[in-house]
N, C-alpha and C positions, 0 to 999 in steps of 0.2 A: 483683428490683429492680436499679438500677442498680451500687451496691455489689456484691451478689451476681455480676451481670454483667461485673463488671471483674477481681473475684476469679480467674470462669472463665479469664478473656482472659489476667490475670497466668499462673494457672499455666499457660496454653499455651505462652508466650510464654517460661515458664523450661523448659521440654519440649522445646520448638524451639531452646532454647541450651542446653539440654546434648546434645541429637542433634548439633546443629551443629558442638560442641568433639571431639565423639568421632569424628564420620566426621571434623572437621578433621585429626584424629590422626593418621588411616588413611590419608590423604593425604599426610603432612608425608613420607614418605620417596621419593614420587615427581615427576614433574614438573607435576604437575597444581596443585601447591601452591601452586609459582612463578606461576602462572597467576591462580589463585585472589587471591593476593597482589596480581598485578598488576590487576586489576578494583577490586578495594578502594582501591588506590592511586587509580587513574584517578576512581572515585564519591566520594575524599576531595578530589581536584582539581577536579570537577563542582561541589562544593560551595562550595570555597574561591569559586570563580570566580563561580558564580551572585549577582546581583543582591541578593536576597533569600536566602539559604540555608534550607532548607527540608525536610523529607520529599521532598515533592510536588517538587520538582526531582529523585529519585531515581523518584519513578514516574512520570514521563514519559522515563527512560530506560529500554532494555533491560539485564537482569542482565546476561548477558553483554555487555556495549558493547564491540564491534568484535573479538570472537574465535571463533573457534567453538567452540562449546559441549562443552567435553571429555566423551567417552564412556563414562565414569565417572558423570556426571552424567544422563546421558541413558539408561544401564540404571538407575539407580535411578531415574530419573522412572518410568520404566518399570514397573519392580518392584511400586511403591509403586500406579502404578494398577490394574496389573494383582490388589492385594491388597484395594484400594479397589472393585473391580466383584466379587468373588469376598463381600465382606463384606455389599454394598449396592447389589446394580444401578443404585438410585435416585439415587444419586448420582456417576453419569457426568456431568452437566454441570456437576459443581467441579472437573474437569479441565480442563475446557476454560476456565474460569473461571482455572484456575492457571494455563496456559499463557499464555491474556491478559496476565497480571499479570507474568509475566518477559517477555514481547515487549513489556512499556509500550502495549501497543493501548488507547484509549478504550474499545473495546469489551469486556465482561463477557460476554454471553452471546449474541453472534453476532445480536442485535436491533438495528434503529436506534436509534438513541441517547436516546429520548424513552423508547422502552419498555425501554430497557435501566438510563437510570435510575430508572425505577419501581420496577422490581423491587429493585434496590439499596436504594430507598428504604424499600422492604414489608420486606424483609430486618431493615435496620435499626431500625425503628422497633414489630416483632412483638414482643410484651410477653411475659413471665413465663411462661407457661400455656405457648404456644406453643414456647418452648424448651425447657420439662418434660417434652415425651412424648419417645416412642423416637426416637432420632436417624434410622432408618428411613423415620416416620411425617412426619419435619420435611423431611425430602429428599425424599421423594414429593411431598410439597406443594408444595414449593419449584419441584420441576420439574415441575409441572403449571402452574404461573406461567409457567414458561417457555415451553412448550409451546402455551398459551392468546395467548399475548401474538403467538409466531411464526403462530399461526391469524387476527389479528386484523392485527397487519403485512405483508399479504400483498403487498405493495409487492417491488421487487427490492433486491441487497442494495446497501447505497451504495460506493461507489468506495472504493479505499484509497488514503489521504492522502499513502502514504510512496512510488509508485508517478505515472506521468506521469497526468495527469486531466484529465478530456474536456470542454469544453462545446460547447453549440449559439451557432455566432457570428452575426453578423447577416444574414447571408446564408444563415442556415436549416441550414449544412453542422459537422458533428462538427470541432472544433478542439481543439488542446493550449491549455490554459491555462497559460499561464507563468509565472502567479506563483505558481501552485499552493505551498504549500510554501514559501515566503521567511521568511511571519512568524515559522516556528519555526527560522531560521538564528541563530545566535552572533552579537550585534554589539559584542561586548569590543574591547577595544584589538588585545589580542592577535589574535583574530579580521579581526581588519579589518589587523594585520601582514602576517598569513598571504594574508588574499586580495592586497594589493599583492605580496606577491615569487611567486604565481603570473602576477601580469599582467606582473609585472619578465620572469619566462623565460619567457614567450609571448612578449612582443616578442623577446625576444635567439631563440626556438626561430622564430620566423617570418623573422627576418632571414639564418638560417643556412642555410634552405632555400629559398634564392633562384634554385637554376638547373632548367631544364626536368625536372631527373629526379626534383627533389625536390618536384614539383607535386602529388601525391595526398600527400604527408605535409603539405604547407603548408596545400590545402584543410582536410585535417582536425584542423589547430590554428586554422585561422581557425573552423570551427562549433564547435568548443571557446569560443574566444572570445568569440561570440556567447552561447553560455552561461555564459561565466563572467560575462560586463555589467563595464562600469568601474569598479562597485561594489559591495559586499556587496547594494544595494537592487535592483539591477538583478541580481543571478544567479538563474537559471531550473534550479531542482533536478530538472524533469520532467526538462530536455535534460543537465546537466552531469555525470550519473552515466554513461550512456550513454555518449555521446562521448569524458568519460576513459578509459573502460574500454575503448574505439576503440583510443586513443594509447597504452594499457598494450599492449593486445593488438599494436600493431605495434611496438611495442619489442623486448617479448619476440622476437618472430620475425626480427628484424633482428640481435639479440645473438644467438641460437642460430644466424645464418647456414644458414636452411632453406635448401638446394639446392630444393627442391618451388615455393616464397615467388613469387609473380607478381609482388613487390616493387621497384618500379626502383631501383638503389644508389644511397645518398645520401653525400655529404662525412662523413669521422667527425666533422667541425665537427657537422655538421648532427646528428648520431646522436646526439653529448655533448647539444647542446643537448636533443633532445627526452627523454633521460636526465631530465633536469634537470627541463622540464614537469611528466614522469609524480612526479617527488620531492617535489613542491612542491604538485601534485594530490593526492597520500596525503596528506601533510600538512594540507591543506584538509580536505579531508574526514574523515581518521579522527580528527581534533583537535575535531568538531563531532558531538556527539548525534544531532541530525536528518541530516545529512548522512552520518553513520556509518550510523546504522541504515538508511540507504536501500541504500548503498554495500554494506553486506554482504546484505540482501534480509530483512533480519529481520521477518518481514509477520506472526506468528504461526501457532498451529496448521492454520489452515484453508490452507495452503499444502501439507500433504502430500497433498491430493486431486492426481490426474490431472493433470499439466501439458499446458501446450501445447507443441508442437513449432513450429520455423520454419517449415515447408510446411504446418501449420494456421493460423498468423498469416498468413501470404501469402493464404492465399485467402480471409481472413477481410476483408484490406484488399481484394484484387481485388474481391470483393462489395461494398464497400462504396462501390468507384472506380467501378464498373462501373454504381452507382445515382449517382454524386454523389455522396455526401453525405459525402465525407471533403476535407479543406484538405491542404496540402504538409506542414503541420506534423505533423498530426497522423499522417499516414502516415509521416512520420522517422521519428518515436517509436516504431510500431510495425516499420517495416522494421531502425530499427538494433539495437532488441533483438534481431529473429528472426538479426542477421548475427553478435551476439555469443555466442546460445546455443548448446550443442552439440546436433545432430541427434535424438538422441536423449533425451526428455526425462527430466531426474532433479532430484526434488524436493531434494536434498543438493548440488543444484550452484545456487551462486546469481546465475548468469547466467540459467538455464532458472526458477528462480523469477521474475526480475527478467522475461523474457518472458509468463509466465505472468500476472503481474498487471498488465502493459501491455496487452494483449489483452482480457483479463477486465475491464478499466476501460473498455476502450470498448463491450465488450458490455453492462458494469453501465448505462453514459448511454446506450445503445440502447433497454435493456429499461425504463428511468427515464420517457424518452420516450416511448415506448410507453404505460407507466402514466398518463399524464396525461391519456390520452383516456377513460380506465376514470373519474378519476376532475375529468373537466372537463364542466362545463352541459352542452355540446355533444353527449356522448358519454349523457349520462342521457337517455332519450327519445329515442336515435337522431335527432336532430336534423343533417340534410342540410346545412343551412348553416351553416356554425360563422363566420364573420363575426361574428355575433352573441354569442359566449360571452361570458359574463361571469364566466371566471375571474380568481378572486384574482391579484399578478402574483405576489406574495411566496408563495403558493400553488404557483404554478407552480415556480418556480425548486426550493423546499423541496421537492416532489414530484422533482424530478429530479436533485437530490441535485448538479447541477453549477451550474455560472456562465449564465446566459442573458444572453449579450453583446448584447443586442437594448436599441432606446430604451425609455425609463423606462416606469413607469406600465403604463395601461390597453393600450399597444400592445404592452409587453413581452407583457403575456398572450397578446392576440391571435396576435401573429405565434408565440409560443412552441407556441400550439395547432396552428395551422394547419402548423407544421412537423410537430409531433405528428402530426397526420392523415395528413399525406402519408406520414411513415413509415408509418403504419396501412394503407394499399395497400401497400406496399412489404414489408412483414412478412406481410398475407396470401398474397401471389402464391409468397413462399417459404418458408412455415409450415413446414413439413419441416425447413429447412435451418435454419433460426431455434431453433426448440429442439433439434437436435443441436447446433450453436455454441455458444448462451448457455446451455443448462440442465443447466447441471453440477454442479448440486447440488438438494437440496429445494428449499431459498429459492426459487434461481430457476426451479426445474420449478413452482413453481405458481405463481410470477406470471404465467408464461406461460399455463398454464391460464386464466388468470381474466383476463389481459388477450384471447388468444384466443375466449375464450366472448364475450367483448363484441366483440370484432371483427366477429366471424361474423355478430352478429345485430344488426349494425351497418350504417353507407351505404358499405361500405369495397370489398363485393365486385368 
């Protein structure tokens, strides 16, 4: 019963706080502690600050908020799964579940979100009986839900939120959405201090680099600018991570005096000033949850798969120029991560993450696209003319996991389809190339399957 149930949960919960004081222990003699301290600090200031104060304003942050995760921390995640698959094979996906849950992701178990909280739901609501047998016999089940649900969502997987995010605009072509991301920014007092004295030394960093040598540093505080907006309502988190991490990068190199640097010299006026930007951009951001956690790339577990490299994003955009169906914007986004990652991809460096999931977002609204013909009138009965569909609009849009910048209503659908199709030639003629790109995982290997099999036997050839 529910008593009995809480009993359990208590004594876990004094299990996890006496492990917790003793490795605290183990730690108090080294530097790890200070660190540790400092997190606590920062979640007791999160709170203070928050609206509402709450739990749930700690679980929409990452445990580690804005550090990286000491390696002390990360062998015993380690240890401890590695004790966990040795006890219970069955229960590999409460790892992935744990990991979730320190990276703050919505997501539990790698499902869309509908079926991801079903199962939450199943979880919580499994009565008496079902938590009596072997703990074995509960995780096998468990993750046969999982398992079942992934067979039944064979959909691609959706975008991540924290990451630039792609929709289809009214011209039928892949665009950044820019407001992606605003509603979870800071709008305290303090917050909206912090964005005014980054736009105070934007102006003074633009004024200082006023003569012909200082022209590629000026450009690249005016597209800062543009992403920062004149105010908190107006910043575009796709573009303002990128672009600062531009201005960090030409600092650095300006301070080191590279002899190698193709950098034309600027006034030390000018150099102070853009000092100042890059101090006032950390500030911005690592003083903000949503903004931190994008800043440091904290995307979750599913980021140590295979990254992309810069010369796999290039051709990924070139393909995509070479058909149309990419905007200006949307190829920034992709070209400036490939100019900030380093060549060689490494899932521990979070610029090549921050690549990795700018890529993978526009393969996710590719593949999204795609799906809608699998699962639009048009496409059931191979039906030639799709004029005629009569899909849902809110249908559409929900299927594609992005924004359909297209007019309201009955024409959204239409026009949403008809772009759909046309990627549908577009995906057959380079089927090859389309699943080495996009299917870098199960998910999306078999959406591809299943959007494929309808292609083929489709009016697409």
């Amino acid at each position: 019963d529910a008593a009995a149930f809480a009993a359990d949960a208590a004594d876990a919960a004094a299990f996890a706080a006496a492990f917790a004081a003793d490795f605290a222990a183990d730690l108090a003699a080294d530097a790890t502690a200070e660190l540790l301290w400092r997190v606590i600090s920062d979640e007791a200031d999160l709170l203070e600050r928050a609206a509402e104060p709450d739990a749930r304003s700690l679980l929409k942050t990452p445990l580690w908020m804005g550090v990286e995760v000491p390696l002390r921390f990360v062998e015993a995640r380690r240890q401890f799964a590695t004790r966990l698959f040795d006890s219970d094979p069955n229960a590999r996906f409460w790892t992935g579940w744990y990991d979730r849950r320190l990276e703050a992701s919505p997501n539990s178990f790698g499902l869309p979100l509908d079926a991801d909280d079903a199962i939450l739901l199943r979880i919580a609501t499994a009565d008496k009986a079902f938590w009596d047998r072997d703990p074995g016999d509960v995780n096998a089940e468990i993750a046969r839900w999982v398992v079942d649900a992934q067979e039944d969502s064979f959909g691609p997987e959706p975008q991540n939120p924290l990451s630039p995010v792609f929709s289809i605009n009214s011209d039928g072509r892949f665009d950044l959405d820019l407001s992606a991301g605003n509603d979870e920014i800071s709008r305290d007092p303090e917050a909206a201090d912090r964005h005014a004295e980054v736009r105070e030394a934007l102006t003074r960093a633009i004024s200082a680099c006023s003569g012909n040598s200082a022209a590629q540093t000026r450009g690249a505080l005016e597209r800062y600018g543009d992403a920062l907006g004149s105010s908190i309502d107006e910043l575009r988190p796709g573009q303002l991570i990128a672009r600062g991490d531009a201005l960090r990068r030409e600092l650095a190199i300006r301070e080191a005096s590279d002899p190698d640097s193709n950098l034309p010299p600027i006034q030390d006026t000018a150099l102070l000033a853009l000092g100042d930007i890059v101090a006032t951009h950390n500030l911005l951001v690592g003083l903000d949850p949503a903004l931190s956690k994008r800043d440091e790339a904290r995307f979750g577990p599913e980021t140590v798969e295979a990254q992309v490299s810069p010369d796999q994003a290039i051709e990924i955009v070139e393909w995509f120029k070479q058909a149309d169906e990419l905007t200006e914007s949307a190829e920034d986004a992709v070209r400036t991560a490939a100019d900030l990652a380093p060549n060689q991809p490494d899932p521990n460096n979070r610029r090549s993450r921050q690549l990795t999931e700018t890529v993978r977002n526009l393969g996710r609204a590719f593949v999204a696209a795609l799906n809608v013909i699998r699962r639009s009138p048009a496409s059931s009965g191979m039906v030639a003319t799709i004029g005629t569909a009569t899909i849902n609009a809110g249908t559409a849009a929900g299927t594609l996991g992005i924004v359909a910048a297209t007019t309201a209503g009955a024409a959204t659908a239409v026009a949403t389809t008809l772009v759909c199709h046309r990627l549908g030639h577009i995906a057959l003629k380079n089927e090859d190339w389309v699943r080495r790109s996009f299917g870098w995982n199960e998910t999306m290997r078999r959406a591809l399957d299943r959007i494929f099999a309808d292609l083929h036997n489709g009016p697409f050839k």
